[in-house]
N, CA, C and O atoms as a GROMACS GRO file, in nm:
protein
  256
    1UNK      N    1 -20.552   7.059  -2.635
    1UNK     CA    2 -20.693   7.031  -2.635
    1UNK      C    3 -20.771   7.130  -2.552
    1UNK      O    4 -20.726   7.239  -2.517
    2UNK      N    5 -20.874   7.091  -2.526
    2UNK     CA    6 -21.008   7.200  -2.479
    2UNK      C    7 -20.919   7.190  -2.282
    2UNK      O    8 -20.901   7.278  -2.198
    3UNK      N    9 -20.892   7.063  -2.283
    3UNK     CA   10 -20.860   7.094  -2.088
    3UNK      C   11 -20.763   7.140  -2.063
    3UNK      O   12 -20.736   7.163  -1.945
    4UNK      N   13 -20.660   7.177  -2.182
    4UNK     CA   14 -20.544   7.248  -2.156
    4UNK      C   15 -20.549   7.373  -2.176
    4UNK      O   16 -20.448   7.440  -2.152
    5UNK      N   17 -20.659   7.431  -2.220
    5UNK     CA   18 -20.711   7.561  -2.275
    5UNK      C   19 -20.761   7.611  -2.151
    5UNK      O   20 -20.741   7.721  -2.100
    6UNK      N   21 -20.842   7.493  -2.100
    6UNK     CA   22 -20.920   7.589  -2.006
    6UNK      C   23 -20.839   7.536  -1.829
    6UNK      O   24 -20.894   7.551  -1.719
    7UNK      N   25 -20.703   7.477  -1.855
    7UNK     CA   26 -20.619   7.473  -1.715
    7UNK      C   27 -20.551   7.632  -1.762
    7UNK      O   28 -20.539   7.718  -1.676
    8UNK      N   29 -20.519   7.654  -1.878
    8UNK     CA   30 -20.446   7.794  -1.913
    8UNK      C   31 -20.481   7.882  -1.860
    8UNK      O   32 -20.412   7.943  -1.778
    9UNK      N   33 -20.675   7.933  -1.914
    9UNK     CA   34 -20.746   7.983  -1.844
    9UNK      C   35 -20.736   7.979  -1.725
    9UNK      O   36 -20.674   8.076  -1.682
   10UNK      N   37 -20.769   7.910  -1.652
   10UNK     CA   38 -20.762   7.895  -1.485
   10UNK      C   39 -20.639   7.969  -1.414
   10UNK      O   40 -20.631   8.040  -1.313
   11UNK      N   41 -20.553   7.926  -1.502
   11UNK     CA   42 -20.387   7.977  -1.446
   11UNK      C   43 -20.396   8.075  -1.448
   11UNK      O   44 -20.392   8.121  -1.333
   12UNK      N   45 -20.412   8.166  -1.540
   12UNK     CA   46 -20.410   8.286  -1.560
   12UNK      C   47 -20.567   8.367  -1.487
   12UNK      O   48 -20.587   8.484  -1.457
   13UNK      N   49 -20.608   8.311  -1.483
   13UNK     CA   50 -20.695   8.395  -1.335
   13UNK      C   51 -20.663   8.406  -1.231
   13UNK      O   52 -20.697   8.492  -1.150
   14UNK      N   53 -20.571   8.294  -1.216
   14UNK     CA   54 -20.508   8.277  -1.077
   14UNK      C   55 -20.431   8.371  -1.045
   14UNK      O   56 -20.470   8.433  -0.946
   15UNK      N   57 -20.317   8.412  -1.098
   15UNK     CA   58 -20.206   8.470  -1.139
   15UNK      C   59 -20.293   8.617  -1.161
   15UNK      O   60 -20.268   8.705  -1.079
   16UNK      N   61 -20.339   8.631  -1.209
   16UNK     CA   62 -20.432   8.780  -1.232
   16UNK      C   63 -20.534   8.838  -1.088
   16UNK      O   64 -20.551   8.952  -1.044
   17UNK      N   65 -20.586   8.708  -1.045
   17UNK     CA   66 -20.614   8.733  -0.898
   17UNK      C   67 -20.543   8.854  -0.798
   17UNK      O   68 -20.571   8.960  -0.741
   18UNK      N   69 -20.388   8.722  -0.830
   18UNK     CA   70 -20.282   8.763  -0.720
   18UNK      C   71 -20.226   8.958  -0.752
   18UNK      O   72 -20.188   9.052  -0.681
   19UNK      N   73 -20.250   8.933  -0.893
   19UNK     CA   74 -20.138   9.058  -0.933
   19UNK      C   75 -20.266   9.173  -0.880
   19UNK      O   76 -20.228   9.290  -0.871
   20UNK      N   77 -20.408   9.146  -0.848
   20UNK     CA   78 -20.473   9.222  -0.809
   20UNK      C   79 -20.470   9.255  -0.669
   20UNK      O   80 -20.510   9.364  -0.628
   21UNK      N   81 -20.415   9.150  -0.581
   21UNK     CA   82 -20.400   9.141  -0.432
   21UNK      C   83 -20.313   9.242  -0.398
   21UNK      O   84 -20.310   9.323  -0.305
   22UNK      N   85 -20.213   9.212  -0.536
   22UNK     CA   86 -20.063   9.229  -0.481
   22UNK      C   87 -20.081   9.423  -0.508
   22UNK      O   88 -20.029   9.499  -0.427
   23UNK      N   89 -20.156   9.473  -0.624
   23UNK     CA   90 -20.226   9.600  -0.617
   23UNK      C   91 -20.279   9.696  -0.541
   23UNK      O   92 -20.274   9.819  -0.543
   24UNK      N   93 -20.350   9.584  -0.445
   24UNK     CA   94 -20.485   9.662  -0.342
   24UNK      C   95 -20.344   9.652  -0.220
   24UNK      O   96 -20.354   9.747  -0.142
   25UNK      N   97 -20.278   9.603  -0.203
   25UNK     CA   98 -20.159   9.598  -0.089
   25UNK      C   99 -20.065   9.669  -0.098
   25UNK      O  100 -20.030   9.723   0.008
   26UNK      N  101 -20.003   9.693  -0.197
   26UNK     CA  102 -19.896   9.808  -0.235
   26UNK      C  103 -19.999   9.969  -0.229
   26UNK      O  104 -19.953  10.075  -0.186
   27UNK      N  105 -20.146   9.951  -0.283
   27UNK     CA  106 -20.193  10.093  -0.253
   27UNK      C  107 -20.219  10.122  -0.080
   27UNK      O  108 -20.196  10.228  -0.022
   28UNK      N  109 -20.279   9.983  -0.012
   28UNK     CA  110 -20.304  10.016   0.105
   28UNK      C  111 -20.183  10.051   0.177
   28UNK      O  112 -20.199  10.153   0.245
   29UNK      N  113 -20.054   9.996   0.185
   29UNK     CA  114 -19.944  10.061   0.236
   29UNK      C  115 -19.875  10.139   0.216
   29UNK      O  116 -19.788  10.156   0.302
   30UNK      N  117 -19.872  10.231   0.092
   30UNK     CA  118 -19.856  10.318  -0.027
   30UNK      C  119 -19.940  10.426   0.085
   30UNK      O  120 -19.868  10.456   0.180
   31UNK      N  121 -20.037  10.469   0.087
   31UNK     CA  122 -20.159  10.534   0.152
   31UNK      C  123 -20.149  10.522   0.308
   31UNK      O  124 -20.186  10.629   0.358
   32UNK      N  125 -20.118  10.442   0.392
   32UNK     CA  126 -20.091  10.411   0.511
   32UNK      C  127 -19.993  10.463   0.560
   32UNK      O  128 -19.994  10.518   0.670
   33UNK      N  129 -19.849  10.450   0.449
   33UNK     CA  130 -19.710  10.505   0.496
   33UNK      C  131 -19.722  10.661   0.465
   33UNK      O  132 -19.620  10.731   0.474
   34UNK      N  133 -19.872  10.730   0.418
   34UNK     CA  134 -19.859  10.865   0.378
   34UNK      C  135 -19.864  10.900   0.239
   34UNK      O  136 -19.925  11.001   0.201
   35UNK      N  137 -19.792  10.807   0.147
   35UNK     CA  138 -19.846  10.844   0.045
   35UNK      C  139 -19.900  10.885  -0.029
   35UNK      O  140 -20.006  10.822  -0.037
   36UNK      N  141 -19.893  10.980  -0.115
   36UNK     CA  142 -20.018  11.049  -0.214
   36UNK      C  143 -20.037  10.971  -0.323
   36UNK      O  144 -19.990  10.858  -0.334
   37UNK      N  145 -20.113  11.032  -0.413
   37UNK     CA  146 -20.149  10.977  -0.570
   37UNK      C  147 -20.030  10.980  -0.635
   37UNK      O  148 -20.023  10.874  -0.699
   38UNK      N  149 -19.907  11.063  -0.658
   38UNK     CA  150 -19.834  11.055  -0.741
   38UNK      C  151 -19.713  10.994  -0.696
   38UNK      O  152 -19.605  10.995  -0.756
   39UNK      N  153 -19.740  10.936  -0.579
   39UNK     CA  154 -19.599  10.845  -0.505
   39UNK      C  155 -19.599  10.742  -0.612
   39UNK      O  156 -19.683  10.713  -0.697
   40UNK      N  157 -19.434  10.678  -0.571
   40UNK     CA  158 -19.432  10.544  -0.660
   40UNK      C  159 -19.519  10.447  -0.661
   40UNK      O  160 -19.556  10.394  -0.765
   41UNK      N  161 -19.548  10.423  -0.577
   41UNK     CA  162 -19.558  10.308  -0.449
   41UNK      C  163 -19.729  10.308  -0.514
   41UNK      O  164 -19.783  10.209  -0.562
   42UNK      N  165 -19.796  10.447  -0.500
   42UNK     CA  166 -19.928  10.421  -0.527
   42UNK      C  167 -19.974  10.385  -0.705
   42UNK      O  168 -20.049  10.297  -0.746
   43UNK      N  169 -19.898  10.488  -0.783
   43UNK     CA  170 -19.852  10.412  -0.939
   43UNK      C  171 -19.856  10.292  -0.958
   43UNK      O  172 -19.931  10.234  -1.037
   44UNK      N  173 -19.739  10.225  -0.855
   44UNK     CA  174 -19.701  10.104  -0.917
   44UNK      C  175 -19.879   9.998  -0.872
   44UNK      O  176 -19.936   9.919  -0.947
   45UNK      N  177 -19.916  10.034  -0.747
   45UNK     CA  178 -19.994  10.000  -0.688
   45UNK      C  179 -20.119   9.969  -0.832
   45UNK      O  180 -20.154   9.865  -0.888
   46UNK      N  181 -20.148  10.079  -0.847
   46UNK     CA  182 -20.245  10.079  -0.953
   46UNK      C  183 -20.209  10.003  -1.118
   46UNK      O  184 -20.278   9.938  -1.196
   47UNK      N  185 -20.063  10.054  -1.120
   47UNK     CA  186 -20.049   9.922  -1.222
   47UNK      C  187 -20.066   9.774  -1.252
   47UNK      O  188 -20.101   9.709  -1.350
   48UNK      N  189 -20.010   9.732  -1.074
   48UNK     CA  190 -20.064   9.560  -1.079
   48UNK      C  191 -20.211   9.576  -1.087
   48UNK      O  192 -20.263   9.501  -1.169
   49UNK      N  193 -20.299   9.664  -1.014
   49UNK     CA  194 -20.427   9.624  -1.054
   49UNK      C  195 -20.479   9.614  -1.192
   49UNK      O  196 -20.550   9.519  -1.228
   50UNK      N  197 -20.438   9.727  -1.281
   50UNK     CA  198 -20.450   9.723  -1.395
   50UNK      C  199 -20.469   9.626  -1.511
   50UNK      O  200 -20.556   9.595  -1.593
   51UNK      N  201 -20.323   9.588  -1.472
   51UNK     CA  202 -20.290   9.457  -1.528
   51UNK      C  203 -20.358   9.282  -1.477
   51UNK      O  204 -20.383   9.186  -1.550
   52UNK      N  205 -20.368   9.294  -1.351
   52UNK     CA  206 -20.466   9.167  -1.281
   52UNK      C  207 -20.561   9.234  -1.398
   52UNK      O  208 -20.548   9.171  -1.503
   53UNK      N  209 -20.633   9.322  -1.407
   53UNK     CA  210 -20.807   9.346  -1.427
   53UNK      C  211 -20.816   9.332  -1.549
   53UNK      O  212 -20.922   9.303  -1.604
   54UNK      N  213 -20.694   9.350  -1.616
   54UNK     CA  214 -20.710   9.311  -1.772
   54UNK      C  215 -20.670   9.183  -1.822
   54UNK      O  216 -20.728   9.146  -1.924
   55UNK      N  217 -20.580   9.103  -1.769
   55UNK     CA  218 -20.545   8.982  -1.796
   55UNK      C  219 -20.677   8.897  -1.764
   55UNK      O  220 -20.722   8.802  -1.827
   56UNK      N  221 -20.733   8.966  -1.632
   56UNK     CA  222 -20.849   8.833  -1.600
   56UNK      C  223 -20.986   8.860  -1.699
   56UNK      O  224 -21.052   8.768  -1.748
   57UNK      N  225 -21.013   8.997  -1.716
   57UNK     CA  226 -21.145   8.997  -1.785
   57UNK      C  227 -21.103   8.957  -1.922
   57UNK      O  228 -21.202   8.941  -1.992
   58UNK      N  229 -20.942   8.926  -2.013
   58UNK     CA  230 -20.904   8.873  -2.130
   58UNK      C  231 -20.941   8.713  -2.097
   58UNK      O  232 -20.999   8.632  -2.171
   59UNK      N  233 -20.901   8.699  -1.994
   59UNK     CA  234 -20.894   8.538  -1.960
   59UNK      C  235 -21.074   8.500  -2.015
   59UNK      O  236 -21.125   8.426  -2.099
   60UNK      N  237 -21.125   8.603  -1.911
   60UNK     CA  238 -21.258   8.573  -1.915
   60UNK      C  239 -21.344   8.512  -2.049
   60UNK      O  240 -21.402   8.408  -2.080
   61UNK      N  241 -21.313   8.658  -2.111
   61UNK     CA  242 -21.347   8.649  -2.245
   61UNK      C  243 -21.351   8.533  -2.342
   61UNK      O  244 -21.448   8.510  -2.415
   62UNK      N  245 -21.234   8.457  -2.337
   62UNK     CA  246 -21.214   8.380  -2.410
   62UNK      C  247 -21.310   8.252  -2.378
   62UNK      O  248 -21.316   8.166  -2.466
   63UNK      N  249 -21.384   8.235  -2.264
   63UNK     CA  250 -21.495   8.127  -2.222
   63UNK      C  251 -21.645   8.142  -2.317
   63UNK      O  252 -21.745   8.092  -2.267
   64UNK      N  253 -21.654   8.193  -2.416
   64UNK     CA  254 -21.782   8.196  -2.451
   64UNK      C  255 -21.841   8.042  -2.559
   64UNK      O  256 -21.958   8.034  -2.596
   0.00000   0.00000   0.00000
């Protein structure tokens, strides 16, 4: 139904939140420990954001 749609929704912002946290933290210590742009660490960094930023603005989307 519509409240299981939109607990889905919710979840998945949640979860997209985190994978954005978990992004901005792997770049800040990525960058802190010295790191450049092409380290792993800052890659991977930018991938969880990626992925948070697209799962949540998909999540988003689907509220109209």
């Amino acid at each position: 139904g519509v409240s299981g749609e939109r607990a889905y929704r919710g979840a998945v912002k949640v979860f997209s939140a985190i994978f954005i946290v978990i992004g901005v933290a792997v770049l800040a210590t990525t960058l802190a420990a010295g790191g450049g742009p092409a380290s792993v660490g800052f890659l991977l960094g930018l991938a969880f954001l990626a992925i948070g930023a697209v799962r949540f603005w998909s999540a988003r989307g689907g509220e109209r």
